[in-house]
C-alpha positions as CSV (number, residue, x, y, z in Angstrom):
1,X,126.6,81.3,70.9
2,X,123.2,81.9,72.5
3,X,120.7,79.8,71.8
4,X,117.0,80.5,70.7
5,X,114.2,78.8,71.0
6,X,111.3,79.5,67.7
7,X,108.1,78.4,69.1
8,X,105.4,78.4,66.0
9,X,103.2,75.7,64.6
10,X,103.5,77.0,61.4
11,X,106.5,75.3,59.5
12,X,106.9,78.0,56.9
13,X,107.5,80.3,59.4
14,X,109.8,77.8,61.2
15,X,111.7,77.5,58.4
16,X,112.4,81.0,57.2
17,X,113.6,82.1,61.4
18,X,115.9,79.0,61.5
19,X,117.3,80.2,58.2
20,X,118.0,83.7,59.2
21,X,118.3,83.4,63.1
22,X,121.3,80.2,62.1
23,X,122.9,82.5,59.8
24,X,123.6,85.1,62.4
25,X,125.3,82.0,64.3
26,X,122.6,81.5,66.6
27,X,121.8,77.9,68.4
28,X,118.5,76.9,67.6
29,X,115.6,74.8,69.4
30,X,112.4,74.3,67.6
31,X,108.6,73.6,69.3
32,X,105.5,73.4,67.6
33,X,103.0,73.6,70.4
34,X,103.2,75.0,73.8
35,X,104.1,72.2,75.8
36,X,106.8,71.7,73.9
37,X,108.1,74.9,74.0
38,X,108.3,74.8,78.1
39,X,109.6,71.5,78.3
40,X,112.6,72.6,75.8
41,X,113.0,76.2,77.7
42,X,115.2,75.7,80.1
43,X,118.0,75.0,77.4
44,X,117.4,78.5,75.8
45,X,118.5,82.2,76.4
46,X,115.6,83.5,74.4
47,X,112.2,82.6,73.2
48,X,110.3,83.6,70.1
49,X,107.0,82.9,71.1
50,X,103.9,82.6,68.5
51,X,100.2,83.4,70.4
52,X,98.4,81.0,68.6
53,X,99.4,77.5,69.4
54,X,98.1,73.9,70.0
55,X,98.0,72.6,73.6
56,X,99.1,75.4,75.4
57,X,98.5,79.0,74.2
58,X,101.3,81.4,73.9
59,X,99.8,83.7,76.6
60,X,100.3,80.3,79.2
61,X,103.2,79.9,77.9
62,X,104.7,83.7,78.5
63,X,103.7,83.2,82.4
64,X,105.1,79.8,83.1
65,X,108.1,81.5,81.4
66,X,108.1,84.5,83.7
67,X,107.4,82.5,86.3
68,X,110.1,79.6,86.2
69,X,112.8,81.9,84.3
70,X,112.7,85.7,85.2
71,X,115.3,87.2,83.4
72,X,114.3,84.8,80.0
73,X,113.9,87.4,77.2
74,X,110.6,86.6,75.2
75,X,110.3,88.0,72.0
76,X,106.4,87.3,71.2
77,X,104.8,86.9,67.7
78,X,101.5,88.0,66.7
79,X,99.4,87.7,63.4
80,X,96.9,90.4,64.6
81,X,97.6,94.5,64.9
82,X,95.2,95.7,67.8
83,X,96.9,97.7,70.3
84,X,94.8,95.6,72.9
85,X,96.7,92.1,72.3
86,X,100.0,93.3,72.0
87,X,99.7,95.2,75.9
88,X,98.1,92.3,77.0
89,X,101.3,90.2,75.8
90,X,103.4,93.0,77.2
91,X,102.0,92.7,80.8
92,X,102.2,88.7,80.8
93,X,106.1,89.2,80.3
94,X,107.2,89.2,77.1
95,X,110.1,92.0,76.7
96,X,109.4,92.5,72.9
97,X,107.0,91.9,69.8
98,X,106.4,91.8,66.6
99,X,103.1,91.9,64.1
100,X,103.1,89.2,61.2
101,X,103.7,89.6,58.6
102,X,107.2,90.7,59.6
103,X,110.7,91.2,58.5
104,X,113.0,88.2,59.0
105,X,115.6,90.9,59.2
106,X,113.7,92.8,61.8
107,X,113.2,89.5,63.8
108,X,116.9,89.2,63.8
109,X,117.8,92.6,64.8
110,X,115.4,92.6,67.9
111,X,116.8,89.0,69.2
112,X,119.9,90.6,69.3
113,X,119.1,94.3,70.8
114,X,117.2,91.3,73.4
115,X,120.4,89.2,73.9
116,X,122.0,92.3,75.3
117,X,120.2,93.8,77.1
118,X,119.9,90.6,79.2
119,X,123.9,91.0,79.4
120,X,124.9,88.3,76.5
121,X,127.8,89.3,74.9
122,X,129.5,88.7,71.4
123,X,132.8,88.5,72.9
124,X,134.0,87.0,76.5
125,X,137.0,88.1,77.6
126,X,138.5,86.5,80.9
127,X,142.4,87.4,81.2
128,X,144.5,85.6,79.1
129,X,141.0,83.8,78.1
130,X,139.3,85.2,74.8
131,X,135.4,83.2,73.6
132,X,134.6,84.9,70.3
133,X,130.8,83.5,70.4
134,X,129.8,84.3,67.2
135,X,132.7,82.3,65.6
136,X,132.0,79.8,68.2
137,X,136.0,79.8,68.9
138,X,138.1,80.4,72.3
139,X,141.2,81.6,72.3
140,X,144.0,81.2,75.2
141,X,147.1,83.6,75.4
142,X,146.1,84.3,71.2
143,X,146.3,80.9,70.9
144,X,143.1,79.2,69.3
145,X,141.8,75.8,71.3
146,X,140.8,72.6,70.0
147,X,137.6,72.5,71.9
148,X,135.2,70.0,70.7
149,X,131.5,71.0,70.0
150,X,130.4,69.6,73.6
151,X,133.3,71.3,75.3
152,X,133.0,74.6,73.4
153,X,128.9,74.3,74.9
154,X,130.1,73.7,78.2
155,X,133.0,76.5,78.2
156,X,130.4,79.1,77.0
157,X,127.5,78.2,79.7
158,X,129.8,78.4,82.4
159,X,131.2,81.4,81.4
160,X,128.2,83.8,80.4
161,X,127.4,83.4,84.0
162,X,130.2,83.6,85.9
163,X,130.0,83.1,90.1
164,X,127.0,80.9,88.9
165,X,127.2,77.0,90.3
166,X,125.3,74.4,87.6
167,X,124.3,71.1,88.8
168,X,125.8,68.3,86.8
169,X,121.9,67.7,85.9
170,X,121.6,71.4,84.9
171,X,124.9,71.3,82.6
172,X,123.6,68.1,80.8
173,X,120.3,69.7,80.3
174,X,121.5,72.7,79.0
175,X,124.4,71.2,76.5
176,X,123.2,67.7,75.6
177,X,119.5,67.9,75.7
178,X,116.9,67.2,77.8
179,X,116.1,64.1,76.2
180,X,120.0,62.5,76.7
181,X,119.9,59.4,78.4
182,X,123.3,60.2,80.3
183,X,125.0,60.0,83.3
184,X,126.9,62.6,85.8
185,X,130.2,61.0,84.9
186,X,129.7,62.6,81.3
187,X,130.2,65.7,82.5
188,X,133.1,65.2,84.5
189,X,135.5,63.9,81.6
190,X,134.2,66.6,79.3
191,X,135.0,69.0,82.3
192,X,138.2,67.0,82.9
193,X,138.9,67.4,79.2
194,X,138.0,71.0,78.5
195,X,140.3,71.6,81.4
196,X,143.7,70.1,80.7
197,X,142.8,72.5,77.1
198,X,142.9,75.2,79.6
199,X,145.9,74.0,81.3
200,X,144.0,74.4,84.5
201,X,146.0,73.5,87.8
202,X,143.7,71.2,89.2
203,X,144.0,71.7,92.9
204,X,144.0,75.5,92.1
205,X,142.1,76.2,88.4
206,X,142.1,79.6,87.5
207,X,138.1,79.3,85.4
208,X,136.7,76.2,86.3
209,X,135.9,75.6,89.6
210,X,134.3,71.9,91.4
211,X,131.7,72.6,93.9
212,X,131.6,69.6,95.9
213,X,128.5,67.6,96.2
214,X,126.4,70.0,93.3
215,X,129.0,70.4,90.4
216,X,130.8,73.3,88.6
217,X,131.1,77.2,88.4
218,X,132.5,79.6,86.1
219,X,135.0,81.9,88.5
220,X,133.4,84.9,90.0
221,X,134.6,88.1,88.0
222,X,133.3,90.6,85.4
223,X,134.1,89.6,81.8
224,X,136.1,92.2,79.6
225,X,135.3,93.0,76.2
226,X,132.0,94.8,74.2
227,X,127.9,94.7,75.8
């Protein structure tokens, strides 16, 4: 399940993207001004970025973005229609926009042309490993595991980026929050957990890998299965 970040100071409009964007099985983040939205970035795969916000505007915002996250697909909202604003928003990094009033339905439809293009898939296939993300289920050998919601988080971050090593700091961030008041031991008896649901041999483990002294990666190979 990727998760997206809605970015608006506008409730209403709030409201109506977490209703559509959650039934399409999305993880959601919600910020209402632009600081908020860059201190709550790092835990998403995609932004949907209003223009007109307290604090920070959503052109700031777009560059930090660009800057500190690269490949961070940024879907930019705009309440106005000249040609002008919308290259402008274009050049500061945002991959995508879209003129209010819009189409919830069109919203939808352009997070997840976004979401693939950056090379998040529906479907994860590793081997005898199967994460169906939509249904927010994994599957070993056909059978389904009893992941909880915190191991299911931490299965799917490792594993949309395979080769990639997280920081125990990182992982915490991205699955319980940047607010959680937690310590690096947390992550090693969900990690310890989620892997005895693999049946992971732990001095050889065939997904999860321990990089000593920084923390875990997701082995190195190319995942099977639909872009």
């Amino acid at each position: 399940m990727a998760n997206v970040l809605i970015v608006d100071d506008d409730p209403a409009i709030q409201q109506i993207l977490r209703a559509y964007l959650s039934h399409e099985g999305y993880g959601l983040l919600e910020a209402g001004d632009g600081q908020e939205a860059l201190d709550k970035a790092s835990q998403a795969d995609l932004v949907v970025l209003d223009l007109m916000l307290p604090k920070r505007s959503g052109w700031e915002v777009a560059q930090i973005l660009r800057r500190q996250f690269p490949s961070l697909p940024i879907l930019m909202l705009t309440a106005r229609n000249e040609e002008q604003e919308r290259v402008q928003g274009l050049d500061l990094g945002a991959d995508d926009y879209v003129t209010k009033p819009f189409s919830p339905r069109e919203v939808v439809a352009r997070v997840r042309a976004l979401l693939r293009r950056s090379g998040l898939k529906d479907e994860l296939v590793f081997g005898d490993l199967r994460i169906r993300v939509r249904e927010r289920a994994a599957y070993l050998k056909g059978e389904a595991l009893p992941l909880s919601k915190l191991e299911y988080d931490l299965l799917l971050t490792l594993a949309h980026y395979p080769g990639m090593v997280w920081s125990r700091e990182r992982l915490m961030e991205r699955v319980w929050g940047s607010d959680f008041p937690g310590v690096d031991r947390v992550v090693d008896v969900h990690i310890a957990g989620l892997r005895k649901k693999l049946a992971e041999d732990s001095d050889s483990p065939r997904y999860i890998e321990t990089v000593r002294g920084v923390g875990y990666r997701f082995r190195e190979a190319t995942p099977e299965g639909p872009p």
